[in-house]
C-alpha positions in Angstrom: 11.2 3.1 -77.9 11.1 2.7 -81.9 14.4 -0.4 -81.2 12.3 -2.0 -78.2 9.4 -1.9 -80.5 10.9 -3.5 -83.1 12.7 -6.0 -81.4 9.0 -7.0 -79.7 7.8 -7.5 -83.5 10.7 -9.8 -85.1 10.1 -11.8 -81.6 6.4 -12.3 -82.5 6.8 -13.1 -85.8 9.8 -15.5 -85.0 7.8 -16.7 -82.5 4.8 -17.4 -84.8 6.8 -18.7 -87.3 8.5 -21.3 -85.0 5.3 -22.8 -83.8 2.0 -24.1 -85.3 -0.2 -20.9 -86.4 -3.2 -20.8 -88.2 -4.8 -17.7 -89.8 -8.6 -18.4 -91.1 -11.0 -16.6 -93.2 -14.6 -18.4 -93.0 -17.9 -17.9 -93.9 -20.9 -18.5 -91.2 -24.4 -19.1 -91.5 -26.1 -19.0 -87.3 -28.9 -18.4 -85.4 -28.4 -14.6 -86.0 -28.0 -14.4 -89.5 -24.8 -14.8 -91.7 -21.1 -13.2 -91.2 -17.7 -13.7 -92.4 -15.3 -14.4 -89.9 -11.1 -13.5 -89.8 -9.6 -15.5 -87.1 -6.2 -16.6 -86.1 -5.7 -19.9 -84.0 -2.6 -21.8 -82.3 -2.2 -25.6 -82.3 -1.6 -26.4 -78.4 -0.5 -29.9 -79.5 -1.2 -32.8 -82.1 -4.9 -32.6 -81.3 -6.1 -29.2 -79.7 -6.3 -26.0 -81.0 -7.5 -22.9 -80.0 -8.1 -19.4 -81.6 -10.3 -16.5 -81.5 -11.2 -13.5 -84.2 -13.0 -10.9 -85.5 -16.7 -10.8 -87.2 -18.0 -9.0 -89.9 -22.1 -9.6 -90.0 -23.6 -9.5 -93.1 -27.6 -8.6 -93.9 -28.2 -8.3 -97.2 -29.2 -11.6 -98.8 -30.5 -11.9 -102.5 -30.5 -8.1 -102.7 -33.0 -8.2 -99.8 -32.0 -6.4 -96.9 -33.3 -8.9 -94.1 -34.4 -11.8 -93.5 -35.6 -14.0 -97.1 -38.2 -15.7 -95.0 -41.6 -14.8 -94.1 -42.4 -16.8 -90.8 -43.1 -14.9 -87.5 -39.7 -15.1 -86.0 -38.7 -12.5 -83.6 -34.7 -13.3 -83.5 -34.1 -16.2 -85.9 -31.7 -15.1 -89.2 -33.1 -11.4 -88.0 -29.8 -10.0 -87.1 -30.2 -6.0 -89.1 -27.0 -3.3 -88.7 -27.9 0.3 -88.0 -24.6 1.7 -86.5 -21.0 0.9 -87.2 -20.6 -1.8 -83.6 -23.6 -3.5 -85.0 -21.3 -4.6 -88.2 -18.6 -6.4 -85.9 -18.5 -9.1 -83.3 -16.4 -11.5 -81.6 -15.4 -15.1 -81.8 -13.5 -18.0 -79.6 -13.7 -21.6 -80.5 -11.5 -25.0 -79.4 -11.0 -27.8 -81.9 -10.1 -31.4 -80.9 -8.8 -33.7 -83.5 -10.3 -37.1 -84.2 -10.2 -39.9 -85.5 -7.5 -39.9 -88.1 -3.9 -39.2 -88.4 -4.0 -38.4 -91.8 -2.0 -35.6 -93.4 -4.7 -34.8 -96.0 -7.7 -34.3 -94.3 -7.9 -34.0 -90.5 -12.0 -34.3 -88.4 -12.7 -32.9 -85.4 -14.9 -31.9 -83.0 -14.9 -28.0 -81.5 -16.6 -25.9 -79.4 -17.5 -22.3 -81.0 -18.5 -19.1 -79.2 -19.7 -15.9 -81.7 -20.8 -12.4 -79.9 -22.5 -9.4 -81.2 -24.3 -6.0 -80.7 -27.0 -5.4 -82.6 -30.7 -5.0 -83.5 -33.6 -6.8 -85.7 -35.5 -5.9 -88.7 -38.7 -7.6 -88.9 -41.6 -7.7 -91.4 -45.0 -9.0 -90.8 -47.9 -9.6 -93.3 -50.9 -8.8 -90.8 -55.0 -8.4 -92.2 -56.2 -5.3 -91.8 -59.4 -5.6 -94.1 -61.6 -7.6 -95.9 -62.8 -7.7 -99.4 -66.3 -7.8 -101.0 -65.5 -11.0 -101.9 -64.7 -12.1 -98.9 -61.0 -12.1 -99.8 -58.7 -11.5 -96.5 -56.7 -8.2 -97.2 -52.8 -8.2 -95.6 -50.4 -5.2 -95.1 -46.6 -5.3 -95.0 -45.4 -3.8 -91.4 -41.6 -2.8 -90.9 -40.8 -3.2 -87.0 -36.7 -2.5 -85.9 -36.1 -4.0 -82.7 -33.5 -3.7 -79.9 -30.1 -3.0 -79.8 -29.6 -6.7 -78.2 -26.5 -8.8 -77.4 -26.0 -11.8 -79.3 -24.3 -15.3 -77.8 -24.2 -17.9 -80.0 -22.6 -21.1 -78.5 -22.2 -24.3 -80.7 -20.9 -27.6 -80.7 -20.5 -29.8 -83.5 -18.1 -32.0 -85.8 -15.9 -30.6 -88.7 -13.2 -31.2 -91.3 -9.7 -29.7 -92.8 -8.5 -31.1 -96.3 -5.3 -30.0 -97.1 -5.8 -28.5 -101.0 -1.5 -27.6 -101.6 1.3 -26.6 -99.5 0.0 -24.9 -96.2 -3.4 -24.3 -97.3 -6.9 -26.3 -96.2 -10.4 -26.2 -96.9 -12.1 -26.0 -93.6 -15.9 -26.7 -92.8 -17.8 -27.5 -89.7 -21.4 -27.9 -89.2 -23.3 -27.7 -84.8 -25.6 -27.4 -82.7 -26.4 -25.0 -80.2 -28.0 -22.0 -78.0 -28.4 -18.9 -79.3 -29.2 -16.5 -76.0 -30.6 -12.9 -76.8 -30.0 -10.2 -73.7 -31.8 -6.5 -74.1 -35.3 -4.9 -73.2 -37.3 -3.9 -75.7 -40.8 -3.0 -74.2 -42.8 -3.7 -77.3 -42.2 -7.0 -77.0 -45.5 -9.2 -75.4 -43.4 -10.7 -72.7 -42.9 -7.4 -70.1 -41.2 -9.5 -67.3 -38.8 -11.5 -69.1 -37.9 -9.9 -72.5 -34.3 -9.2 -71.2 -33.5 -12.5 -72.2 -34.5 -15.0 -74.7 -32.8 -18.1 -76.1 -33.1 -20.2 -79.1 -31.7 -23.5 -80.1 -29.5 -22.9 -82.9 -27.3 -23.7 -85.7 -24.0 -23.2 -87.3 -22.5 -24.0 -90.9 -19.2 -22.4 -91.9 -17.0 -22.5 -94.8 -13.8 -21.3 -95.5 -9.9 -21.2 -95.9 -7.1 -21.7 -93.4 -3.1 -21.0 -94.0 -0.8 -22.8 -91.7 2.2 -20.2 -90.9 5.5 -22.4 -90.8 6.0 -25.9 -91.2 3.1 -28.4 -92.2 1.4 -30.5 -88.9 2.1 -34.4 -89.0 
């Protein structure tokens, strides 16, 4: 068992050496809120490549623990972690090479699908009194929401520069939907809150290293 084992390993990693494989580590900013993102892709040929990996969500921004905004959204940049599955999610995307030929930096277009489990932290400044003064008086309310699912679907336009050897800056910047599915009954809408969608945005940032020989 330990030989066949084995031998199943040095084929992988022969195999992954002898073709086109890309390991990632990205920042995202989305709809949901902001995550790092450890991903491993394959180049299918000289202008598609696909790939998939694992994300980490992030909620602590500025030493805040939500949200640094104070607008009424119910889901936008909302995303808050309560249990260890909340922390992790899922991602697929397809790039398509455009444009250029170029060996230093290489555009595209892609297609990128991010998934996770999670609730929200929300705070509201609602008036609850009024001054002698006449002066409108506002308290702070806390409200946790959910657990909801997460899809985040984006399409968009990026970049990879190629900064030494096998190594590239990568960065991509979409447009998309952002599709919310749970029930939470304190929410006004008592027919339809099991779904809501957004449009939404992505921005990501990060590093790639190509495993074997450099792309033409």
């Amino acid at each position: 068992m330990v030989k066949n084992n084995l031998g199943i390993f040095i084929l992988c990693i022969a195999f992954c050496a002898k073709s086109q494989t890309n390991f990632q580590l990205n920042y995202n900013s989305t709809f949901s809120g902001r995550n790092i993102l450890f991903s491993s892709s394959k180049d299918i040929n000289t202008k598609y490549e696909i790939g998939a990996g694992l994300r980490i969500n992030l909620h602590n921004i500025n030493g805040k623990l939500a949200h640094p905004d104070d607008q009424f959204n119910t889901y936008k940049k909302r995303l808050f972690m309560t249990q260890p599955i909340n922390y992790f999610g899922i991602s697929g995307f397809v790039n398509r090479q455009i444009f250029s030929n170029s060996k230093t930096i290489k555009p595209y277009i892609f297609y990128d699908l991010q998934a996770s489990y999670s609730g929200t932290r929300n705070r509201f400044f609602l008036p609850y009194d009024v001054a002698i003064d006449g002066t409108i008086l506002y308290k702070e309310h806390i409200q946790f929401w959910g657990p909801f699912t997460w899809v985040e679907q984006n399409i968009g336009f990026g970049f990879k520069a190629n900064l030494f050897d096998n190594l590239y800056l990568n960065q991509r910047m979409g447009l998309g939907s952002a599709f919310i599915l749970g029930y939470e009954k304190q929410l006004l809408d008592k027919y339809f809150n099991w779904f809501a969608w957004n449009f939404s945005t992505l921005f990501t940032i990060g590093l790639e290293y190509r495993l074997g020989s450099k792309t033409e």
